[in-house]
C-alpha positions as CSV (number, residue, x, y, z in Angstrom):
1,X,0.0,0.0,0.0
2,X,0.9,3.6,-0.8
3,X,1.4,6.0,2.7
4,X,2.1,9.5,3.0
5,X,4.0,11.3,5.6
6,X,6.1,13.9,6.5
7,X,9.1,14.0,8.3
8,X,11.0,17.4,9.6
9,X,14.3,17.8,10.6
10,X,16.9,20.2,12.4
11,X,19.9,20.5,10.1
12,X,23.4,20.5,12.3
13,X,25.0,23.8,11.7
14,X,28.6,22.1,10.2
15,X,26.4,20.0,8.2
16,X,23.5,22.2,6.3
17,X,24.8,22.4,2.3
18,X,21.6,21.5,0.7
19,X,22.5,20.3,-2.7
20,X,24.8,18.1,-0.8
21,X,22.2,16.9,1.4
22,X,19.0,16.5,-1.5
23,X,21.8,14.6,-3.1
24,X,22.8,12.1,-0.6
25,X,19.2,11.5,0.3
26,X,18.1,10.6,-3.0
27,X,21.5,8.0,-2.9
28,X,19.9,6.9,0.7
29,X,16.9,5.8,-0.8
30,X,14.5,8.7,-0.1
31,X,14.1,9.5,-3.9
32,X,10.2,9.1,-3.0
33,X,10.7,12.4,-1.3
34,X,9.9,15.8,-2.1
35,X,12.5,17.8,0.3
36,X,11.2,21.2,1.3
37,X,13.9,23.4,2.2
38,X,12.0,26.9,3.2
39,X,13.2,27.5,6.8
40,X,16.9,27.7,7.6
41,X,18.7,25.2,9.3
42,X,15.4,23.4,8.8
43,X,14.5,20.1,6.3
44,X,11.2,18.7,5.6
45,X,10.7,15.3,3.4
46,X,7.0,14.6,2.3
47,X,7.0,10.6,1.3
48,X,4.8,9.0,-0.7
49,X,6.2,5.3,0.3
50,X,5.4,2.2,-0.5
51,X,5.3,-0.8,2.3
52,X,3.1,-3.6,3.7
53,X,2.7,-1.1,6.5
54,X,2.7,2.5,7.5
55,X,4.8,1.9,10.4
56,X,7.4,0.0,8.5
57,X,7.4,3.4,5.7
58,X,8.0,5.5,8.4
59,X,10.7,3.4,10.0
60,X,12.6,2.7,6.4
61,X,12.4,6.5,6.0
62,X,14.2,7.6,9.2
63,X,16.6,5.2,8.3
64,X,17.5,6.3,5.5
65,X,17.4,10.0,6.1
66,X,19.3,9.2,9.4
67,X,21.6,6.9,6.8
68,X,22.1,10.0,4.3
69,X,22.2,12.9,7.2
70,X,23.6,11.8,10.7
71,X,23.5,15.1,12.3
72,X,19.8,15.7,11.4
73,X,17.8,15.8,14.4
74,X,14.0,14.8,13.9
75,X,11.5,17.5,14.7
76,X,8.5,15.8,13.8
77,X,6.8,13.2,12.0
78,X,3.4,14.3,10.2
79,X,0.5,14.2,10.5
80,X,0.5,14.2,14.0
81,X,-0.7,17.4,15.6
82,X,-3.4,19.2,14.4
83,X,-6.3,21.4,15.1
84,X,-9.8,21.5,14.3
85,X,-9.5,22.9,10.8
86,X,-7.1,19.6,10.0
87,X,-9.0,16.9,11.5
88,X,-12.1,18.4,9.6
89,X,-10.1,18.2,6.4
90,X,-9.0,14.8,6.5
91,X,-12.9,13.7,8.1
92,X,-14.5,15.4,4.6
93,X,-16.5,17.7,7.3
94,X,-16.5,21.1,7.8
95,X,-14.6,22.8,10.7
96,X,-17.8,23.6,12.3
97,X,-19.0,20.0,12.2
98,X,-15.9,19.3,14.0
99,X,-16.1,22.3,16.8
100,X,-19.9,20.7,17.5
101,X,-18.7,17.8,17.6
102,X,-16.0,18.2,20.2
103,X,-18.4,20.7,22.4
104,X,-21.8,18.1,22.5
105,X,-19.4,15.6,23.1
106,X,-17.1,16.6,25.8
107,X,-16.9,14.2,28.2
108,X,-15.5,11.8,25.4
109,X,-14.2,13.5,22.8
110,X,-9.8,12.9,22.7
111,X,-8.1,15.2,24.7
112,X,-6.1,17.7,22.7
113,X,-2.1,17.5,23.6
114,X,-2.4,21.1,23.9
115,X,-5.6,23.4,25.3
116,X,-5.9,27.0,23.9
117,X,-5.6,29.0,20.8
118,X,-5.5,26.9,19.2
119,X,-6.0,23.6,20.8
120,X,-3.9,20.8,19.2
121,X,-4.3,16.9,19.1
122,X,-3.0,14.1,18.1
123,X,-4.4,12.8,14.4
124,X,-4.5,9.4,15.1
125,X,-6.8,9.9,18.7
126,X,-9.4,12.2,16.8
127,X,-10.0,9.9,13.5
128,X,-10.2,6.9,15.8
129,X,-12.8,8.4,17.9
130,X,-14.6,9.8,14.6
131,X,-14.2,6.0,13.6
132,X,-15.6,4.6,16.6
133,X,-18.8,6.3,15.8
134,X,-19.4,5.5,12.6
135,X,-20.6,7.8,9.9
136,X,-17.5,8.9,8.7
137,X,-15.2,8.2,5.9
138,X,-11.9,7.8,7.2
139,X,-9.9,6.0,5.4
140,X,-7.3,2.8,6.7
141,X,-4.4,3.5,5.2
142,X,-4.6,7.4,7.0
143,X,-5.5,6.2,10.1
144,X,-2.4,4.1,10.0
145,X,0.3,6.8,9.4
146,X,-1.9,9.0,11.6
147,X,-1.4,6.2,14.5
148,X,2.5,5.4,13.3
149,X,3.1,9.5,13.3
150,X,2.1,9.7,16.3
151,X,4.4,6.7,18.2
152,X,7.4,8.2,16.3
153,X,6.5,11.5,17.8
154,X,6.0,10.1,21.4
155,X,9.1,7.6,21.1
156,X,11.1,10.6,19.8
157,X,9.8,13.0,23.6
158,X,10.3,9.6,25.6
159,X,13.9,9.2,24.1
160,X,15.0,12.6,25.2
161,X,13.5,12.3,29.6
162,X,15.9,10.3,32.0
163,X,14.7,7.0,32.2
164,X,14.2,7.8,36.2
165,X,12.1,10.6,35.9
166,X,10.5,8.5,32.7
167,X,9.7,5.4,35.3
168,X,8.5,7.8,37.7
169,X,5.5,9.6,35.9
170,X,4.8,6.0,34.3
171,X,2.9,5.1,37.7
172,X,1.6,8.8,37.9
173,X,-0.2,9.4,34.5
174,X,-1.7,5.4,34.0
């Protein structure tokens, strides 16, 4: 199956020559990338990958780029984090749809990973709620890289605690 993703990276400042770097990725195996390039010091890879899984896309890609760029230090892998407006988007609803949705269903609807203006959540915990309730067309292969996106992402935050203070929240967050 075909899956598309994004992954951005933080370029290390002795290691940032672009045409250099487009051209060892494509060498790496990431010549089903288009590599944005807008923001200094910053790379971003949208995939269109094919695999027997979107986790094992994703994991081949960070290989690779992590194969071709050493230095690079992952920022984010997409979609992930999103508000209202993107969640609508990839549901085929409007935004308002969505904001009614979240406010008549409060008690239940995912918990956004960040509460204000805007509020953000995770992909994956908003399609599968939408999915739970039936109605919608949401399709497989998206909630798949949504899902995989997201473990990245959290793998990536848990990497980077002390494993104490990691073991330690563990029994206060269950």
């Amino acid at each position: 199956m075909e899956y598309e993703f994004t992954l951005k990276y933080q370029l290390a400042a002795d290691d940032c020559d672009l045409d250099e770097i487009v051209e060892r990725l494509a060498e790496a195996g990431c010549d089903d990338a288009t590599v944005g390039i807008g923001q200094p010091g910053r790379i971003a890879l949208v995939f269109v990958r094919e695999d027997s899984s979107a986790f094992g896309a994703l994991m081949s890609a960070l290989e690779e780029v992590k194969s071709a760029v050493p230095s690079a230090r992952l920022v984010e892998a997409a979609p992930d984090f999103v508000g209202l407006t993107d969640v609508a988007d990839v549901a085929g609803v409007s935004r308002q749809n969505m904001r009614k949705l979240m406010l008549s269903h409060a008690a239940d609807f995912p918990i956004p990973v960040h509460e204000g203006n805007p509020s953000v959540w995770h992909l994956w915990d908003v399609l599968a709620w939408l999915n739970t309730r039936g109605g919608y067309d949401i399709k497989t292969h998206v909630l798949e890289v949504a899902k995989s996106a997201k473990q990245v992402n959290l793998a990536k935050e848990a990497r980077e605690l002390e494993p104490q203070v990691s073991s330690q929240l563990e029994d206060l967050i269950a």
